[in-house]
FIZA-662809 format. One record per residue: residue in one letter; x, y, z of N, C-alpha, C in turn. Coordinates in steps of 0.02 Angstrom, whole numbers, plus 50000, padded with zeros to 5 digits. Example, Ala and Ser with C-alpha at 12.3 -4.5 7.8 and 13.67 -1.06 7.14 Angstrom:
// residues 2
+------+-------+-------+-------+-------+-------+-------+-------+-------+-------+
: resn :    nX :    nY :    nZ :   caX :   caY :   caZ :    cX :    cY :    cZ :
+------+-------+-------+-------+-------+-------+-------+-------+-------+-------+
:    A : 50660 : 49716 : 50390 : 50615 : 49775 : 50390 : 50660 : 49835 : 50390 :
:    S : 50642 : 49888 : 50354 : 50684 : 49947 : 50357 : 50645 : 50002 : 50394 :
+------+-------+-------+-------+-------+-------+-------+-------+-------+-------+
//
This chain:
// residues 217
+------+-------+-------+-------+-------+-------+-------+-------+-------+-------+
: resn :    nX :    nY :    nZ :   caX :   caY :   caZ :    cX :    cY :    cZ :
+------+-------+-------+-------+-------+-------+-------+-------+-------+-------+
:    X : 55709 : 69961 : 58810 : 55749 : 69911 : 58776 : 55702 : 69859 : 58744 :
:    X : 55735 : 69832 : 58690 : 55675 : 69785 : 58643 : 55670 : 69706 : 58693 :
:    X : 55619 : 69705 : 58685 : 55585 : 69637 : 58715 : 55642 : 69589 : 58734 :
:    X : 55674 : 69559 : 58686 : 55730 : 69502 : 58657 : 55796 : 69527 : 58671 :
:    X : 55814 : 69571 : 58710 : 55861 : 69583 : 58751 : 55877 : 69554 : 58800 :
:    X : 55806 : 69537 : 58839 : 55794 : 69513 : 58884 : 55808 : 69435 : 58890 :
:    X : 55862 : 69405 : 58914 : 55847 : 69319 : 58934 : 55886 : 69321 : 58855 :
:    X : 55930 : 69352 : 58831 : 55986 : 69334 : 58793 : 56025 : 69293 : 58789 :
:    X : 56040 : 69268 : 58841 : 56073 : 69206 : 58850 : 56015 : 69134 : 58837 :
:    X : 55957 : 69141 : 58836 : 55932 : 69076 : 58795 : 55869 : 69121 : 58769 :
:    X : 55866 : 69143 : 58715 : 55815 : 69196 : 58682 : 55791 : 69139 : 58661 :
:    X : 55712 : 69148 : 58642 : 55665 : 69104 : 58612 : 55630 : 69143 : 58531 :
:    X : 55668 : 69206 : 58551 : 55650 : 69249 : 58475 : 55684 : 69232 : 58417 :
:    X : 55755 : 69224 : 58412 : 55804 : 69188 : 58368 : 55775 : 69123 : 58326 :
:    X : 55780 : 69082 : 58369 : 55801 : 68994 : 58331 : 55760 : 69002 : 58268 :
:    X : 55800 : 68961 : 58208 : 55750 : 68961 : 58151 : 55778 : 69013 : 58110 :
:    X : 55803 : 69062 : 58137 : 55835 : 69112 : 58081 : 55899 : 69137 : 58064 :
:    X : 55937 : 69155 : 58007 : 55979 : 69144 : 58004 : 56012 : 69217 : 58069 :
:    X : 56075 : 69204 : 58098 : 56096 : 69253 : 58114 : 56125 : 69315 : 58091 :
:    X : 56122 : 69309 : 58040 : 56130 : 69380 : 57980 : 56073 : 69413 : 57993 :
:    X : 56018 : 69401 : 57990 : 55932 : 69411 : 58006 : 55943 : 69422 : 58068 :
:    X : 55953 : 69409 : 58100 : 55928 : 69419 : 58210 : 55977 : 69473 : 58199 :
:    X : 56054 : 69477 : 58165 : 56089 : 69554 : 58187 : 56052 : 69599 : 58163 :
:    X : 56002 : 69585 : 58100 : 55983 : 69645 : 58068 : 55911 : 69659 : 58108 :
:    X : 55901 : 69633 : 58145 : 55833 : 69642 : 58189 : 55889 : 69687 : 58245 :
:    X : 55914 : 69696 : 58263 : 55944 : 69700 : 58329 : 55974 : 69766 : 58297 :
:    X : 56011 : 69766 : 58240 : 56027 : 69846 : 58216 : 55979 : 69913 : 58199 :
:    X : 55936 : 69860 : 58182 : 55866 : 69926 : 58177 : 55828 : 69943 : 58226 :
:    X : 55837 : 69885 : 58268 : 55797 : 69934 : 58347 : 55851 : 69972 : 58383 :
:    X : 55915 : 69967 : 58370 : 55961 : 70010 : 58411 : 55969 : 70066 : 58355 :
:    X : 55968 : 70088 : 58307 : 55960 : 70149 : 58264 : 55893 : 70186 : 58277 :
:    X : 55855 : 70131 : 58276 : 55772 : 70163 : 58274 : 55791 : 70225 : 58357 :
:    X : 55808 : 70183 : 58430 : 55824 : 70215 : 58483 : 55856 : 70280 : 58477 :
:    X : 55877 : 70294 : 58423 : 55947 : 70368 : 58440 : 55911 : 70436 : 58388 :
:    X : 55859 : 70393 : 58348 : 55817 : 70438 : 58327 : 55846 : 70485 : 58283 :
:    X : 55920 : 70473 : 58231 : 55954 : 70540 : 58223 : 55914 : 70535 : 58148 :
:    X : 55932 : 70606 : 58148 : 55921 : 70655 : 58066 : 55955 : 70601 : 58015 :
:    X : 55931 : 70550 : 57985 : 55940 : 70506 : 57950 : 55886 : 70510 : 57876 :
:    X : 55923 : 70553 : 57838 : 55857 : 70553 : 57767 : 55896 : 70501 : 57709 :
:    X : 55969 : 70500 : 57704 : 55978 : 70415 : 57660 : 55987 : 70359 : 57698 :
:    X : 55970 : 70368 : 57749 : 55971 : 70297 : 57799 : 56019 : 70278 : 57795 :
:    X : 56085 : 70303 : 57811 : 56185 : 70273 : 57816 : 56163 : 70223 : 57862 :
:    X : 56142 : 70239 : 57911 : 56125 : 70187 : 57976 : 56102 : 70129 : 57979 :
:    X : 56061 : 70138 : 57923 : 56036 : 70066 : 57907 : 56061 : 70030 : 57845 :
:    X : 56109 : 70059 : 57831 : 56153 : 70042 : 57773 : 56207 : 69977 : 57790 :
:    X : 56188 : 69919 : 57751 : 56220 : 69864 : 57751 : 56314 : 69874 : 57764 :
:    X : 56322 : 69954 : 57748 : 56383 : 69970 : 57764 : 56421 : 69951 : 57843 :
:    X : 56378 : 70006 : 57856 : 56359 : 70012 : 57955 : 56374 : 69945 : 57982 :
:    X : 56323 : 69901 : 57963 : 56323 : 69833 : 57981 : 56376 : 69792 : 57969 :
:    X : 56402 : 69787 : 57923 : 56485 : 69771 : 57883 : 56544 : 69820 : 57942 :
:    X : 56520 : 69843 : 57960 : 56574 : 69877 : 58009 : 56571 : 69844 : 58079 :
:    X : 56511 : 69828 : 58110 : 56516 : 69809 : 58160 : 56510 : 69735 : 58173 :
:    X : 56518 : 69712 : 58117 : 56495 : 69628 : 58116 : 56595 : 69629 : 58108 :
:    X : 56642 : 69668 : 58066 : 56684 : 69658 : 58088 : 56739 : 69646 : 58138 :
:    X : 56686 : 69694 : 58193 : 56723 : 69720 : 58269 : 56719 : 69632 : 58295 :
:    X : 56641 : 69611 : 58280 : 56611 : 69557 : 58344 : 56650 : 69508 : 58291 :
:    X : 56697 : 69466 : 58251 : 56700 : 69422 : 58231 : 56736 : 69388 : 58281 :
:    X : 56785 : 69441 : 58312 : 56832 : 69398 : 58360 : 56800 : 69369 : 58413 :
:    X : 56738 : 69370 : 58420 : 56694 : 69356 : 58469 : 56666 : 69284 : 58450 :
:    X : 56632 : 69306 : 58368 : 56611 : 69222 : 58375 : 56646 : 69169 : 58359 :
:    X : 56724 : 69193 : 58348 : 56777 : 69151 : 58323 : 56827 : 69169 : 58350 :
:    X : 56863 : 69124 : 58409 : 56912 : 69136 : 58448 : 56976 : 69151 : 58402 :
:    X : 56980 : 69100 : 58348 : 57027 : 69080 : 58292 : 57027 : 69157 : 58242 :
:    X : 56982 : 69192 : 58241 : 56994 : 69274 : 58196 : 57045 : 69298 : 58207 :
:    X : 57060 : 69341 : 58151 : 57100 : 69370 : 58129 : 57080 : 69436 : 58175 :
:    X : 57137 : 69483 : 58188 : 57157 : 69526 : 58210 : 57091 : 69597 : 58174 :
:    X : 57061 : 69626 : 58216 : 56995 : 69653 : 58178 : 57033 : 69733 : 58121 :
:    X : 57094 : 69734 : 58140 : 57121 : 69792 : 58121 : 57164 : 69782 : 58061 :
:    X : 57168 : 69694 : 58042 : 57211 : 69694 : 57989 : 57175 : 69670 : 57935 :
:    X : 57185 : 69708 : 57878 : 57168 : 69728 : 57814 : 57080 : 69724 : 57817 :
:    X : 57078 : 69784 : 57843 : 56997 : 69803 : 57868 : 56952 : 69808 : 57808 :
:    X : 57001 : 69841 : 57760 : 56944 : 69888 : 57728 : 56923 : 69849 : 57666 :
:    X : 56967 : 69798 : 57646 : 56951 : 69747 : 57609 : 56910 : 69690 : 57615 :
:    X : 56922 : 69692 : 57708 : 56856 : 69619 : 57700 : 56792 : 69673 : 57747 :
:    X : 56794 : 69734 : 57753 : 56736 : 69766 : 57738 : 56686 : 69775 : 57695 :
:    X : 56723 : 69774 : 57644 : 56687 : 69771 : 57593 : 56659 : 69685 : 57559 :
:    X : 56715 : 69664 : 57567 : 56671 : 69606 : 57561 : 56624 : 69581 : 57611 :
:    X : 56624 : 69597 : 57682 : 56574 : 69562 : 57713 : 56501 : 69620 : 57672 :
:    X : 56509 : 69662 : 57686 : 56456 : 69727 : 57662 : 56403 : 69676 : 57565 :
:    X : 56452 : 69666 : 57516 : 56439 : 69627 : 57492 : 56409 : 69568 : 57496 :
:    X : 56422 : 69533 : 57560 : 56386 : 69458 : 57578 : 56322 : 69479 : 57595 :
:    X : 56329 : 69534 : 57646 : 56243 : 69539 : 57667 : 56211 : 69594 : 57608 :
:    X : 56214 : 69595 : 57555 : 56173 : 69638 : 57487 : 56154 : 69561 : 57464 :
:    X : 56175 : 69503 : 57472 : 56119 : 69457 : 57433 : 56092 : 69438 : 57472 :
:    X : 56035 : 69415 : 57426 : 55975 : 69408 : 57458 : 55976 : 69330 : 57490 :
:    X : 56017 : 69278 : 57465 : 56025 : 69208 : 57500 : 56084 : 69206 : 57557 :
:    X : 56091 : 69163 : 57587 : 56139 : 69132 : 57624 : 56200 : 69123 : 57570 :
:    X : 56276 : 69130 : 57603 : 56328 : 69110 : 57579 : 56324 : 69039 : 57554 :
:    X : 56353 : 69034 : 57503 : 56373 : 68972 : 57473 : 56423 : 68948 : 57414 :
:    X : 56451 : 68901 : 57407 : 56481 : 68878 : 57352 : 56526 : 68913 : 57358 :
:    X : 56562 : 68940 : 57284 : 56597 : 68982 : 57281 : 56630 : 69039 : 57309 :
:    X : 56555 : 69056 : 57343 : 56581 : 69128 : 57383 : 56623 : 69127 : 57445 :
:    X : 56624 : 69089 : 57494 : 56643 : 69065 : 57558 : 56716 : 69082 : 57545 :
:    X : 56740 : 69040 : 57512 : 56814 : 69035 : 57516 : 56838 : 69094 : 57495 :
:    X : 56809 : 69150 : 57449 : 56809 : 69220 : 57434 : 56819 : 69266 : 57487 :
:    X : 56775 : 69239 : 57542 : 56765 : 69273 : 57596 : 56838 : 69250 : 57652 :
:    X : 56851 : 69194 : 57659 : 56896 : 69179 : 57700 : 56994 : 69206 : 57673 :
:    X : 56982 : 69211 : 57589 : 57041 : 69233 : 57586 : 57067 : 69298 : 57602 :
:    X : 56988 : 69347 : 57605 : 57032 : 69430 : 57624 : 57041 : 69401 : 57720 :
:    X : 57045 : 69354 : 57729 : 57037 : 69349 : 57830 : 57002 : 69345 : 57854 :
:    X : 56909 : 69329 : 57832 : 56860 : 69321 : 57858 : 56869 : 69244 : 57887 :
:    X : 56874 : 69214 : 57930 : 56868 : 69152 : 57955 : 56811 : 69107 : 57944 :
:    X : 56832 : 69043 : 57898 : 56776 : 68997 : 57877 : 56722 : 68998 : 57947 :
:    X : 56748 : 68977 : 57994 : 56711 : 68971 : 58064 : 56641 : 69040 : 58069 :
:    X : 56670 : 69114 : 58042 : 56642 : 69159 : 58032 : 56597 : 69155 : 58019 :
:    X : 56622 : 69155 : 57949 : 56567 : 69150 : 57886 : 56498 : 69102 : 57892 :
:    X : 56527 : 69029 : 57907 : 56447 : 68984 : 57946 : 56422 : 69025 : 57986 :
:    X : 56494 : 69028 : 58052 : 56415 : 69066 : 58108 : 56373 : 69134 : 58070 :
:    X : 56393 : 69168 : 58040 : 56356 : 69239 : 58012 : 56310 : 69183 : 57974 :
:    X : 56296 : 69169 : 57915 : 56248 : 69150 : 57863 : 56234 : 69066 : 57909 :
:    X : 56224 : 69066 : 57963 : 56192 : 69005 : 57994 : 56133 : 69004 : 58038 :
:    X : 56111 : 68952 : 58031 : 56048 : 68971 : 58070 : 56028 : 68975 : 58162 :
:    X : 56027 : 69020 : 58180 : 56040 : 69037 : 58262 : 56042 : 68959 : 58299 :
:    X : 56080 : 68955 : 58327 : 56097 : 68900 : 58376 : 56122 : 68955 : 58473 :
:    X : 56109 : 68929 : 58497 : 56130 : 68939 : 58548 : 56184 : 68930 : 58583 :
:    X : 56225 : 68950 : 58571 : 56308 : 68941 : 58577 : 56357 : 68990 : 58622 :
:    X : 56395 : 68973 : 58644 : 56431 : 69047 : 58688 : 56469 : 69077 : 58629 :
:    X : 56486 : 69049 : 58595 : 56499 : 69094 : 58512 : 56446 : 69164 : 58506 :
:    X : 56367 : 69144 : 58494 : 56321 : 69173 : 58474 : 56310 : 69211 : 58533 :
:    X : 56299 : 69202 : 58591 : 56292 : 69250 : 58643 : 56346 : 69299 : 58644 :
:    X : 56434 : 69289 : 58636 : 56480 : 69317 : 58628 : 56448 : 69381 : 58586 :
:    X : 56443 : 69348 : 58528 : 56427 : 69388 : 58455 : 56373 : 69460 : 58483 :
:    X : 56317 : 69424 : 58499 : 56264 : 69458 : 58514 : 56278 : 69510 : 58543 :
:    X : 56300 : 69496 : 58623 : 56305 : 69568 : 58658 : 56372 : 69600 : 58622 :
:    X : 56414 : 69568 : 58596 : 56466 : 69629 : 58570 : 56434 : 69674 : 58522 :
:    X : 56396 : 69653 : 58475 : 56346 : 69683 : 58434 : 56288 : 69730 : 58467 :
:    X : 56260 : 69737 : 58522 : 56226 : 69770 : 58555 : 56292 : 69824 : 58581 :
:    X : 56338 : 69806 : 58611 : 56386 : 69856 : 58663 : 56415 : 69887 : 58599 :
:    X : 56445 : 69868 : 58554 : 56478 : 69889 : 58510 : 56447 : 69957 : 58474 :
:    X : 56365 : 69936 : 58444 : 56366 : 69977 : 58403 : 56322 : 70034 : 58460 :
:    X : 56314 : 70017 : 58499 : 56281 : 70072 : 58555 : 56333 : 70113 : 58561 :
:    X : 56378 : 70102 : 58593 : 56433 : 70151 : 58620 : 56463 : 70201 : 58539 :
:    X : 56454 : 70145 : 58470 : 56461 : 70201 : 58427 : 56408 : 70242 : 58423 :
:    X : 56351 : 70248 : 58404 : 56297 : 70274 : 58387 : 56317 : 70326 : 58463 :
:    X : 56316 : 70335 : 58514 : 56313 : 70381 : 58580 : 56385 : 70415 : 58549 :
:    X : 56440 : 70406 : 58521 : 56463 : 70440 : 58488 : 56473 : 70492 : 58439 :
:    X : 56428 : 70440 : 58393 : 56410 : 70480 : 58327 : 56352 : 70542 : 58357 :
:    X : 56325 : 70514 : 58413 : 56255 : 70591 : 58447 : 56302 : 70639 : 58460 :
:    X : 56359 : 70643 : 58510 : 56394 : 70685 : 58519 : 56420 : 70723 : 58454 :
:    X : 56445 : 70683 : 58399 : 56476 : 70728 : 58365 : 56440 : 70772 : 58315 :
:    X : 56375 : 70732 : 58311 : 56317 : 70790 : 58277 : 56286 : 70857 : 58328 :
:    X : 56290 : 70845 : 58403 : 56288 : 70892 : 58437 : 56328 : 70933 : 58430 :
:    X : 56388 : 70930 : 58421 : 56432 : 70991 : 58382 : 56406 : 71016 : 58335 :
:    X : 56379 : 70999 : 58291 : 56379 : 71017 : 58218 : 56291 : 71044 : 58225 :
:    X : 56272 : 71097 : 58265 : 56215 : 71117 : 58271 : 56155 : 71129 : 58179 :
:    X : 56213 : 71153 : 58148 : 56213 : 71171 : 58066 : 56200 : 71126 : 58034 :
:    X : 56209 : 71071 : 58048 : 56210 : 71012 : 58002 : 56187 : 70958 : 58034 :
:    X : 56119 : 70939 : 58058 : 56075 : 70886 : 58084 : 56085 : 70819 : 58064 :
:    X : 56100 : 70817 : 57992 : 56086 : 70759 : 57955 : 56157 : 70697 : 57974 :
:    X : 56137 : 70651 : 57969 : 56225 : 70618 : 57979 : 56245 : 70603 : 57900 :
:    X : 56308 : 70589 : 57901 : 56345 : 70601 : 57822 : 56398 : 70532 : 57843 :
:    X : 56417 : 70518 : 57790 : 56441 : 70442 : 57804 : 56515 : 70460 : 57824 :
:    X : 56554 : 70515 : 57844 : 56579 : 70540 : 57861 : 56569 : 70537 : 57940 :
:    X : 56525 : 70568 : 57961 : 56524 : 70566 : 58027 : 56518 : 70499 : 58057 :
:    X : 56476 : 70450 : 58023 : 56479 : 70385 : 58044 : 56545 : 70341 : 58039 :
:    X : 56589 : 70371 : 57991 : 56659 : 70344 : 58006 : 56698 : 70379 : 58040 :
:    X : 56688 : 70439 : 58075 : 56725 : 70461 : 58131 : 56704 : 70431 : 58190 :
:    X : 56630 : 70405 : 58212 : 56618 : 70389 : 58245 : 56654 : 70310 : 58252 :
:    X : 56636 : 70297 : 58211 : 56656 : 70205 : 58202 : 56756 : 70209 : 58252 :
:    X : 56784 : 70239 : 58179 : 56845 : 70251 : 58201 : 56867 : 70267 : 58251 :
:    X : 56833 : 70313 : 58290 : 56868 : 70335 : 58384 : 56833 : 70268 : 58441 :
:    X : 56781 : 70220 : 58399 : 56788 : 70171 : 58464 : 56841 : 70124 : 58416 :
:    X : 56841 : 70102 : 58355 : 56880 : 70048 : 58358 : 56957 : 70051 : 58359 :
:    X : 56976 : 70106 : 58364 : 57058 : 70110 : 58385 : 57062 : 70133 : 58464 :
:    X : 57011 : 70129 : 58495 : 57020 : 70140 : 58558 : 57014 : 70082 : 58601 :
:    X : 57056 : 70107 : 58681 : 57066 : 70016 : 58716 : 57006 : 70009 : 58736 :
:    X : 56942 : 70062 : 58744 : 56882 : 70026 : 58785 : 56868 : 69968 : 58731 :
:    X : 56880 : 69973 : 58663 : 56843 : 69922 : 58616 : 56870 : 69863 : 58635 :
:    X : 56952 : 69858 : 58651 : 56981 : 69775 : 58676 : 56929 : 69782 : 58749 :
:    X : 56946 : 69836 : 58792 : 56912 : 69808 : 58864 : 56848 : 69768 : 58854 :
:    X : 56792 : 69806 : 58798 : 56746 : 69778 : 58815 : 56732 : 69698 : 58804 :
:    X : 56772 : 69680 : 58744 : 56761 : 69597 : 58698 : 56805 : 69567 : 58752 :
:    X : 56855 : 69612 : 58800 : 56884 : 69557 : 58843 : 56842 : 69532 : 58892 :
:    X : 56785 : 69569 : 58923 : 56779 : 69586 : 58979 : 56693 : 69551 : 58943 :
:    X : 56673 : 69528 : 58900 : 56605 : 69481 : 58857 : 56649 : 69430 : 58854 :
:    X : 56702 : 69412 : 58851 : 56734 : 69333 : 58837 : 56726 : 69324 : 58897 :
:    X : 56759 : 69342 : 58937 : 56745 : 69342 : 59020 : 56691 : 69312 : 59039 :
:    X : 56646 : 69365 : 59032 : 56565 : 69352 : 59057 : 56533 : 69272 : 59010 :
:    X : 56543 : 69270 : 58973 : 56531 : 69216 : 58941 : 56535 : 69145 : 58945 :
:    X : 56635 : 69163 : 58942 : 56656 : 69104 : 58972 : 56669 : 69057 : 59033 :
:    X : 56640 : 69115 : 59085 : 56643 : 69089 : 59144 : 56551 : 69089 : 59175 :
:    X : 56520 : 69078 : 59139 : 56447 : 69087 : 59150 : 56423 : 69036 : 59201 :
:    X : 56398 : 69040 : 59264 : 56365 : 69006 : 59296 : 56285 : 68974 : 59278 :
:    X : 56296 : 68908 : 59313 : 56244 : 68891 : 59334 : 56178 : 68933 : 59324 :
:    X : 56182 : 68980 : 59369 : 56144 : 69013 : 59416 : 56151 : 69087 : 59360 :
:    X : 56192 : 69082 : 59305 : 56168 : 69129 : 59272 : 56123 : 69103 : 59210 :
:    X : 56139 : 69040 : 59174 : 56107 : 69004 : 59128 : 56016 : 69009 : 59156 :
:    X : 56020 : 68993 : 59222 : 55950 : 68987 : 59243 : 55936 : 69049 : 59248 :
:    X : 55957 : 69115 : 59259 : 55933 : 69172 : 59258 : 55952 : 69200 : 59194 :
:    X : 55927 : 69208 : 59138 : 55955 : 69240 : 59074 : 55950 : 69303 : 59056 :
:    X : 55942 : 69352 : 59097 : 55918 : 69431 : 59105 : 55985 : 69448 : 59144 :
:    X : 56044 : 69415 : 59173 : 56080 : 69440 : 59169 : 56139 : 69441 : 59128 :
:    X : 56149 : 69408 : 59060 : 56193 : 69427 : 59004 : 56148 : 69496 : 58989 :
:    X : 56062 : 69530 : 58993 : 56064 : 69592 : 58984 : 56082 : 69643 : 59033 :
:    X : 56086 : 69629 : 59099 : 56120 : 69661 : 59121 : 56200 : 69676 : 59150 :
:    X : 56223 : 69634 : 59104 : 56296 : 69648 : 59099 : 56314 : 69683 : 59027 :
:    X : 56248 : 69683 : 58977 : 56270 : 69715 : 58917 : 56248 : 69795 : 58939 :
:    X : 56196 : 69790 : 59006 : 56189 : 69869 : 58986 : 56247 : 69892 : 59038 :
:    X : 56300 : 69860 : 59104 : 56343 : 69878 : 59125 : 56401 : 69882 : 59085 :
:    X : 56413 : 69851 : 59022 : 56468 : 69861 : 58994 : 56454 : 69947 : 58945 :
:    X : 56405 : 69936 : 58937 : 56385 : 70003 : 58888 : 56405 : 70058 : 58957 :
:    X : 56376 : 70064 : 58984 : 56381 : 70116 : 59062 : 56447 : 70114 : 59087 :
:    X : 56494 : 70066 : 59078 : 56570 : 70061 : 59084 : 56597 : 70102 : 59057 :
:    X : 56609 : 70094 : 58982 : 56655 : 70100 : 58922 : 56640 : 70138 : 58886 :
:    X : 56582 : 70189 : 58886 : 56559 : 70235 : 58845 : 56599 : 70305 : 58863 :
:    X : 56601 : 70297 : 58927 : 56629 : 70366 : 58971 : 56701 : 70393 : 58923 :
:    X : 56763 : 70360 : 58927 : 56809 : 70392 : 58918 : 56795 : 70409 : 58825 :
:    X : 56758 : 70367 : 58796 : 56765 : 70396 : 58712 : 56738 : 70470 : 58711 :
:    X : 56661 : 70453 : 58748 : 56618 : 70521 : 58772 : 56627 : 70592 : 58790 :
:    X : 56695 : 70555 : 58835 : 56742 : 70633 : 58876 : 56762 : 70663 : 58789 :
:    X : 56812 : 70614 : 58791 : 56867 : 70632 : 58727 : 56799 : 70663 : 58681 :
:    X : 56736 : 70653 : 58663 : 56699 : 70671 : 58584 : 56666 : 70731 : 58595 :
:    X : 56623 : 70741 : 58670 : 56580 : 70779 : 58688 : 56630 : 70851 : 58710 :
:    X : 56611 : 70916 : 58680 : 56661 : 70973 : 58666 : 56629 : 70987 : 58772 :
:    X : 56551 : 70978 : 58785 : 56534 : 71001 : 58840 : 56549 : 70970 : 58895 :
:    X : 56596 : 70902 : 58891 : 56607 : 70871 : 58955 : 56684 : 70895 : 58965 :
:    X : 56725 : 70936 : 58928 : 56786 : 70962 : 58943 : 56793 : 71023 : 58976 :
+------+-------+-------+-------+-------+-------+-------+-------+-------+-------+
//
């Protein structure tokens, strides 16, 4: 696991950058891990990222919109926000908040890392989230012995069987949880928000896994 996993709950790798930047550090070491047959890089495609920054919004914004309503429109526009090369501004913001992106959102994404139970929220949903897809998307290229490569196809089958499934509410319920009830005694130990991100992954992966993997039936 990458260095900055570690002591997540007060990381010293972050501050200073925007959090659009720390997810995109955090998406390329969890793609780099799964190692798949990737020759146009879908994976690292601002797409990918636009998908799972949608799942975690309800995370860094209690006040979000419902992650399932009118998806595919502010998919594309978040996918759009992170292709420029600056921070949101001016004009664009309120662009963003009318397909349902939440002003609250939009700062925390194009803001600069603060330490917040917002941003910790965000974080590990963004680690659990796109792990349990990607261990998905392995299974379903293990079927497909013929065809190594992933196709943006398979990455939206994958996407699609966690986010209409209940482990995806269990897990953001069960990170608000951990979050919001954070001890003392966990603030001073910060290695365990990572080990509740790698128990939630070890939770919630199982039943998508059963259902994807043809060899666990």
């Amino acid at each position: 696991m990458p260095g900055y996993w570690r002591g997540l709950a007060s990381s010293t790798h972050f501050p200073g950058n925007l959090l659009r930047d720390c997810l995109g550090i955090i998406h390329k070491d969890i793609v780099k891990i799964w190692n798949f047959s990737d020759p146009d890089k879908i994976l690292e495609d601002n797409v990918v990222k636009a998908m799972i920054l949608e799942l975690v919004q309800d995370l860094a914004d209690p006040d979000a919109s419902n992650p399932n309503s009118g998806f595919s429109e502010k998919l594309t526009t978040i996918k759009a926000s992170l292709d420029v090369a600056t921070p949101l501004s001016g004009p664009i913001a309120p662009v963003i908040a009318g397909v349902g992106l939440s002003v609250m959102f939009v700062n925390w994404l194009f803001g600069v890392y603060t330490n917040t139970p917002g941003t910790l929220r965000s974080l590990m949903g963004y680690i659990v989230d796109l792990t349990i897809v990607l261990e998905t998307l392995f299974w379903l290229k293990a079927a497909q012995p013929k065809n190594p490569a992933v196709s943006s196809d398979d990455v939206e089958a994958a996407f699609s069987s966690y986010n209409s499934s209940e482990e995806r509410v269990k897990v953001h319920r069960e990170i608000r949880s951990y979050v919001d009830n954070m001890s003392l005694l966990d603030h001073a130990h910060p290695d365990n928000a990572h080990d509740e991100v790698l128990r939630l992954i070890k939770a919630h992966r199982r039943d998508l896994i059963g259902a994807t993997n043809p060899a666990s039936r």
